[in-house]
C-alpha positions as CSV (number, residue, x, y, z in Angstrom):
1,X,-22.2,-136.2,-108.0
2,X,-22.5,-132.6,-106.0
3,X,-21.5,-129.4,-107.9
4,X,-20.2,-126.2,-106.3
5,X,-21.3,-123.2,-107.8
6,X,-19.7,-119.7,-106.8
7,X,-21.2,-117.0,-107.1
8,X,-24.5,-119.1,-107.2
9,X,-26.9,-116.4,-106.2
10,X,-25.6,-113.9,-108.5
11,X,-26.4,-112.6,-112.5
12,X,-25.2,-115.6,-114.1
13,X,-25.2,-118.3,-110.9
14,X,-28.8,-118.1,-110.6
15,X,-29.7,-119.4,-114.4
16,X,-26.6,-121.9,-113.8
17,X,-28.2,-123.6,-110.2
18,X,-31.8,-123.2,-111.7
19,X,-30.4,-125.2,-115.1
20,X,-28.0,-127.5,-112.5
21,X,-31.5,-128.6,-109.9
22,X,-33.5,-129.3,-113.3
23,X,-31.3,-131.9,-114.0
24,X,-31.3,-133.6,-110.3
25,X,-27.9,-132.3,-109.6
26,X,-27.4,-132.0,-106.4
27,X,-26.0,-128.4,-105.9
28,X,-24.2,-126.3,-103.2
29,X,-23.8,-122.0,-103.7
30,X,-20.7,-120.2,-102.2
31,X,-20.6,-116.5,-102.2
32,X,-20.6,-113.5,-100.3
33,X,-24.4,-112.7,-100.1
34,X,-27.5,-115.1,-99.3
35,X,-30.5,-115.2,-101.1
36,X,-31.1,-112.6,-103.6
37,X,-34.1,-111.7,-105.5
38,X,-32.6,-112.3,-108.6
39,X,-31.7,-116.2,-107.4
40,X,-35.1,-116.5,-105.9
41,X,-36.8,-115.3,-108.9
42,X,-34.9,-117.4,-111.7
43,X,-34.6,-120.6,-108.9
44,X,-38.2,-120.4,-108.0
45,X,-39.5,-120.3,-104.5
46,X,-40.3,-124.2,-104.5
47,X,-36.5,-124.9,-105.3
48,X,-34.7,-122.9,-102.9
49,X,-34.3,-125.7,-100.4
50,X,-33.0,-128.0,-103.0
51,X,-29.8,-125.7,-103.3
52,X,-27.2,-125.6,-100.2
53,X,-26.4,-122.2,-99.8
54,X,-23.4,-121.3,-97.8
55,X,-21.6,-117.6,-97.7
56,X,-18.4,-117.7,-97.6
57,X,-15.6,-115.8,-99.2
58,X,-13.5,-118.3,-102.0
59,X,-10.5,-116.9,-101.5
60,X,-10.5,-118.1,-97.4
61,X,-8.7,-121.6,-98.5
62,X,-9.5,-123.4,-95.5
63,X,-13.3,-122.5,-95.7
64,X,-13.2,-123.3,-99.0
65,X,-11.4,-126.7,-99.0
66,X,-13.6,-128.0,-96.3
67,X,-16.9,-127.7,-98.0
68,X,-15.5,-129.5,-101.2
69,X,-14.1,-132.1,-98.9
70,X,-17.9,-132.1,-96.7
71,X,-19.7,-132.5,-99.8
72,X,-17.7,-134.5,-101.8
73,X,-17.9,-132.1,-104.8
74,X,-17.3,-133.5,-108.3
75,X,-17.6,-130.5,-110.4
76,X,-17.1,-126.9,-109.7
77,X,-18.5,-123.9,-112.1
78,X,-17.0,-120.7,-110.8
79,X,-18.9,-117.7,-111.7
80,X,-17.7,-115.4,-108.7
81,X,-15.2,-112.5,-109.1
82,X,-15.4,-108.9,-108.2
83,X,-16.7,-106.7,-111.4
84,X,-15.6,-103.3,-112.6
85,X,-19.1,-102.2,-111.8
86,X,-18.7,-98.6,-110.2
87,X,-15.2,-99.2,-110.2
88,X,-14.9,-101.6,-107.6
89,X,-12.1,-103.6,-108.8
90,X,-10.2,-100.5,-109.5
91,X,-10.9,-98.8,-105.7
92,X,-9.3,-101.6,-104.4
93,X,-6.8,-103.3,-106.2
94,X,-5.3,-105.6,-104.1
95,X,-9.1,-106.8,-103.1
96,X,-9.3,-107.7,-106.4
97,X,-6.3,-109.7,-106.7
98,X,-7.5,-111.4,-103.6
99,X,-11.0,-112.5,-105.2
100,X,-10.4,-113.0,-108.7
101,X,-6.7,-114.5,-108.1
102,X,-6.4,-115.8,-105.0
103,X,-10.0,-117.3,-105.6
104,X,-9.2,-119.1,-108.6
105,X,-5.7,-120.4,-107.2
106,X,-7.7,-121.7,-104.5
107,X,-9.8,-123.7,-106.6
108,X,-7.3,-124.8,-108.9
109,X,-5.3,-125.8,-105.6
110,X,-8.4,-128.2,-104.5
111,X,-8.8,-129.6,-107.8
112,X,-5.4,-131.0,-107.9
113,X,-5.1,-131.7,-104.1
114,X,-8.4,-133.7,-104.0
115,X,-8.7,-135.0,-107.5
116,X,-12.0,-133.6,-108.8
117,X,-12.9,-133.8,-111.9
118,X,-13.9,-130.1,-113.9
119,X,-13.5,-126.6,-113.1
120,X,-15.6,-124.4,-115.6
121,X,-15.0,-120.9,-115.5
122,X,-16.0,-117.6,-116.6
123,X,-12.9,-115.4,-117.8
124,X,-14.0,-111.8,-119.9
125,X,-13.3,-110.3,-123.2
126,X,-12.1,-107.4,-121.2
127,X,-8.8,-110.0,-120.7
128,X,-8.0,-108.8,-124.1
129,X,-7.8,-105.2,-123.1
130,X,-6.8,-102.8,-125.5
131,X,-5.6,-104.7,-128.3
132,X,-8.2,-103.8,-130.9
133,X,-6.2,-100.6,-131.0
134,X,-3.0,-102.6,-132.2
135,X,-5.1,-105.7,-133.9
136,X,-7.8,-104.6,-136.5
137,X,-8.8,-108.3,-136.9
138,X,-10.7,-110.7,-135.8
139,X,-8.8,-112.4,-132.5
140,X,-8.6,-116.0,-132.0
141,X,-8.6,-118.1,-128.6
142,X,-4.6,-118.1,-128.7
143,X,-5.3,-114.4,-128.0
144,X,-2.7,-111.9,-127.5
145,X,-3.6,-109.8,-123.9
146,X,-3.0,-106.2,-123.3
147,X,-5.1,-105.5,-120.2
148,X,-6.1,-102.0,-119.5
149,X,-7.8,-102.3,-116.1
150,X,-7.3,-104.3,-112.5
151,X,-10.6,-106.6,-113.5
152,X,-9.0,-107.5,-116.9
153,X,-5.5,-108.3,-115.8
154,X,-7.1,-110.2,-113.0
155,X,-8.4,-112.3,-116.1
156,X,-5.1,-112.6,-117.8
157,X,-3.2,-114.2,-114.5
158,X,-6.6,-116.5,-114.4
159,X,-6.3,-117.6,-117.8
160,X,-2.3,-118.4,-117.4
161,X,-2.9,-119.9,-114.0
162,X,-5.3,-122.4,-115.3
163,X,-3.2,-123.8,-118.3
164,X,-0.4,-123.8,-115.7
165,X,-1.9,-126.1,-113.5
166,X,-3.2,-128.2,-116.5
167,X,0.2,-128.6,-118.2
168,X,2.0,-129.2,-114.9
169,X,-0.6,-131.1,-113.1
170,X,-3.3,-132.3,-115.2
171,X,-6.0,-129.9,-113.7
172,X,-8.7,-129.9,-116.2
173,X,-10.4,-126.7,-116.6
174,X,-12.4,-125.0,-119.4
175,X,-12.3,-120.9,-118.8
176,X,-14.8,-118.7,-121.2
177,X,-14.1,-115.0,-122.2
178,X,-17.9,-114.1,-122.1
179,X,-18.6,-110.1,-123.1
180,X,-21.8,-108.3,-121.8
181,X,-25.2,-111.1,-120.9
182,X,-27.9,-109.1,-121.7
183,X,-31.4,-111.0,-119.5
184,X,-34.3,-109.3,-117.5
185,X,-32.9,-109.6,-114.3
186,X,-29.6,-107.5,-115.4
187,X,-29.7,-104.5,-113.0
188,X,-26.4,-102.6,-113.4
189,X,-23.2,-101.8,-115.0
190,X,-23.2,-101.8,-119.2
191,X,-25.2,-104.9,-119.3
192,X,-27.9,-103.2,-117.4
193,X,-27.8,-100.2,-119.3
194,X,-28.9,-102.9,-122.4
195,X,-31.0,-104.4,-120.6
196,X,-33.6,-101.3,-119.5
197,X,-32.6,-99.8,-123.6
198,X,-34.6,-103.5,-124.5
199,X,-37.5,-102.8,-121.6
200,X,-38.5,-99.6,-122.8
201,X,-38.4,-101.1,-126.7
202,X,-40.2,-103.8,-125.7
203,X,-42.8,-101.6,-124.8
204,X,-43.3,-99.1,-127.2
205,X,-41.5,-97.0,-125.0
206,X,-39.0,-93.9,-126.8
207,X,-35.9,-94.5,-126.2
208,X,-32.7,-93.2,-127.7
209,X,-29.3,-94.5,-128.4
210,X,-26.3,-92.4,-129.1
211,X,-23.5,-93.8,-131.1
212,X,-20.5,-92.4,-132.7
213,X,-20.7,-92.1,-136.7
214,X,-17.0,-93.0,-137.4
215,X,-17.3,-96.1,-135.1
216,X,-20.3,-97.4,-137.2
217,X,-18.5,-100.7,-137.5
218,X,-17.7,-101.4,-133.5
219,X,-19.3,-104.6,-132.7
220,X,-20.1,-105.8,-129.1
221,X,-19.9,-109.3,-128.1
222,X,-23.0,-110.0,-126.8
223,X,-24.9,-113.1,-124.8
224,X,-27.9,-114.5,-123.3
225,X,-27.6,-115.6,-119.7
226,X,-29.8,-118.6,-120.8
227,X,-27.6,-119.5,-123.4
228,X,-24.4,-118.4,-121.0
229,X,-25.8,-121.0,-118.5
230,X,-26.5,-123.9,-121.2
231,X,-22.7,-123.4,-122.3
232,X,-21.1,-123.8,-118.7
233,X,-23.3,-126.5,-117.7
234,X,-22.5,-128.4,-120.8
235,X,-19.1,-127.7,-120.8
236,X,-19.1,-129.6,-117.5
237,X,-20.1,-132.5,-119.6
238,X,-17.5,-132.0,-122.3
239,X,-14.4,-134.2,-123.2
240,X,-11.4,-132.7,-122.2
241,X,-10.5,-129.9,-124.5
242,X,-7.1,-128.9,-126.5
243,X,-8.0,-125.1,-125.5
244,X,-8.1,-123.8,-122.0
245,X,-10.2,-120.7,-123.0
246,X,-12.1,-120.5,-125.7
247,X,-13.5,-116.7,-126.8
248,X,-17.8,-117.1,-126.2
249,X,-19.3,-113.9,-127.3
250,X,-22.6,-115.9,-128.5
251,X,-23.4,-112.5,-131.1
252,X,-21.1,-110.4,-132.3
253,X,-22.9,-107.7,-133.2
254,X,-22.8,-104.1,-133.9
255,X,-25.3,-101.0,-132.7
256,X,-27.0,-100.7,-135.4
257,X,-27.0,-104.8,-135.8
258,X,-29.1,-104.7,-132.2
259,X,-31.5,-102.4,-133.1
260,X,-32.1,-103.7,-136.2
261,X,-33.2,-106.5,-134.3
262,X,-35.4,-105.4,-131.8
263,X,-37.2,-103.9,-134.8
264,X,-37.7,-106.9,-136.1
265,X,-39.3,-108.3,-133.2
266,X,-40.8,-105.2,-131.8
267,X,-41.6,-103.2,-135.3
268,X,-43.3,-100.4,-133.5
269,X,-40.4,-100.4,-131.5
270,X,-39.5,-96.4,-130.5
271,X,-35.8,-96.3,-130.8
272,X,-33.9,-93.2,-132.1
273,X,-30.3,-93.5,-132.9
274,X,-28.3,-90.3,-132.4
275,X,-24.8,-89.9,-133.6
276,X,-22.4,-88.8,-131.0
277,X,-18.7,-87.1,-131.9
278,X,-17.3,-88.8,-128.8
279,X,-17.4,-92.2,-128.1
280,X,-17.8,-90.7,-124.1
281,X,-21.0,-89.5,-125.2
282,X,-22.1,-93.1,-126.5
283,X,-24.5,-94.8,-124.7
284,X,-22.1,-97.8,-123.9
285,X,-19.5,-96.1,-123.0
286,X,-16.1,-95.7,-124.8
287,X,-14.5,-99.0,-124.4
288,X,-13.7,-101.0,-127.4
289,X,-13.9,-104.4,-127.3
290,X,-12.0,-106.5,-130.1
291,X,-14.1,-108.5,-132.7
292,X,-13.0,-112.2,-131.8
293,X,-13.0,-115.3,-133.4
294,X,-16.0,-117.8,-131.5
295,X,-15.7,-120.8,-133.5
296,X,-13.8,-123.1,-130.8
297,X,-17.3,-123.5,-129.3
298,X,-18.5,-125.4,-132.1
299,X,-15.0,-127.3,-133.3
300,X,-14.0,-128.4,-130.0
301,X,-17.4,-127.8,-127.6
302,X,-20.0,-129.0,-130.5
303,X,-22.2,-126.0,-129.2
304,X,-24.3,-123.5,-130.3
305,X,-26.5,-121.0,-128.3
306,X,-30.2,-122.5,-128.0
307,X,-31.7,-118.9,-128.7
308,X,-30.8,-116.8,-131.7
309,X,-30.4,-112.7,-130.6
310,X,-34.1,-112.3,-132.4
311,X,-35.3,-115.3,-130.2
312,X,-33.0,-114.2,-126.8
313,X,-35.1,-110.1,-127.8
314,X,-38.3,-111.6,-128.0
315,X,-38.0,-113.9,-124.7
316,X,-37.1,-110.5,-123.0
317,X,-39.6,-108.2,-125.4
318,X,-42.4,-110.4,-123.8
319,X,-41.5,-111.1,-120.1
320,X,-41.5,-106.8,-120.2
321,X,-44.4,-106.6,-122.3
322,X,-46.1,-109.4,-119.7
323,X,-45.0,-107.3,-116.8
324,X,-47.3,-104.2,-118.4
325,X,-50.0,-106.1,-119.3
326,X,-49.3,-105.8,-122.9
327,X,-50.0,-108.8,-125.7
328,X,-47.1,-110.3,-126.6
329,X,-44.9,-110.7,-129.6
């Protein structure tokens, strides 16, 4: 059984080939780069050469089609699109549409031209757009989609595509609508900006977070790329499931809710909150992401994330603290 991983050497591939090659699997990357440091620090130096590595652009069909036909693929986790990170999807729209839509078509093409057996897929909370201005609570997996950017409706036409080509054709697929994955190796975009908040708490650092006082309640749905890895590799494993996309923020948790956790793991953590008027001025931004309902992962998935947000802040608290020589936690 060979599984193709896009996006392999990326945030979230990395963890997923690294999880993939502990089990045996025999595993083969596409996407646009080669190695990165991120895939060669979470793969390990000695693994490298277990993982075939080919770059490639997924929405190039014929490229595509013949390495799942060369290596008889099985199973395919798709973890590739183009981000909003420095605007990038919105810069060039139709780019976008190429990698995130055409991309997916092409795999949901292969799996019902060739007959294999599970496409899992990462889809965004950012599918839902705007809608927590027009729906105060909690969404379900049957969401309702008001996309505000080129990334999120991107996600939408994903999300339709892939119970279209299961009701029609049988092409099994299980997309999740993941929010921020906070881990060490996070450089950029919102995640990022978590991830080096956590670094500099981890290590007694002072660090300040500005939120807005009237939004006290805003909750971000949160994950660990550990856990984020667990859940698609599992979900390869899974019997086929009544919902295509399932909502898979693994906390849901507010500012304050984060902090108040690092300072339970870190208690001399330095962290000063600062109320803001604007939500502009926050320090994640101003986008409001809907609380959702997550409890399709249990009912229909039977999982749960191995590490609690205190365990997933500790594992990073003491890889940071380890990096400056500090004891750890």
């Amino acid at each position: 059984m060979s599984y193709l991983v896009t996006g392999g050497t990326g945030y979230i591939g990395s963890y997923i080939v690294r999880d993939l090659l502990n089990q045996d699997k025999e595993v083969v990357c596409l996407q646009r780069s080669g190695v990165t440091p991120i895939f060669r620090n979470v793969v390990g130096d000695d693994n490298i050469n277990k993982a075939k590595i080919v770059q490639g652009d997924i929405s190039n069909s014929i490229q595509l089609f013949n390495l799942i036909k060369a290596n008889k693929i099985d199973k395919v986790i798709h973890a590739s699109s183009l981000l909003t990170l420095g605007d990038a999807s919105e810069a060039n729209p139709s780019y976008t549409l190429q990698v995130n839509c055409v991309g997916m078509n092409n795999l949901l093409e292969a799996a019902r031209l060739f007959g294999f057996k599970r496409i899992v897929w990462t889809s965004s909370l950012q599918a839902l757009g705007e809608i927590v201005k027009y729906h105060k609570e909690p969404i379900s997996d049957d969401a309702i989609y008001k996309p505000n950017s080129m990334y999120s409706a991107t996600k939408v036409l994903d999300e339709f595509m892939a119970k279209l080509y299961y009701d029609k054709f049988g092409v099994d697929s299980i997309g999740f609508r993941i929010g921020l994955i906070l881990g060490v190796d996070k450089p950029i975009g919102p995640g990022g900006i978590i991830t080096n908040f956590i670094k500099s708490a981890a290590t007694d650092a002072p660090t300040t977070i500005k939120t807005v006082k009237a939004d006290a309640a805003r909750t971000l749905g949160l994950g660990y790329v550990e856990n984020t890895s667990d859940l698609l590799v599992k979900a390869c494993e899974a019997p086929t499931t009544k919902t295509r996309t399932f909502n898979a923020p693994e906390y849901q948790v507010t500012t304050q809710q984060l902090v108040e956790s690092m300072r339970r793991v870190n208690p001399k953590a330095n962290i000063i909150m600062k109320d803001v008027v604007s939500p502009k001025g926050a320090t994640w931004g101003d986008a409001q992401e809907p609380a959702v309902i997550a409890t399709g992962l249990q009912k229909e998935l039977g999982w749960k994330p191995k590490y609690s947000l205190d365990e997933a802040i500790r594992k990073m608290f003491n890889h940071f603290r380890k990096d400056a020589g500090m004891p750890l936690l």
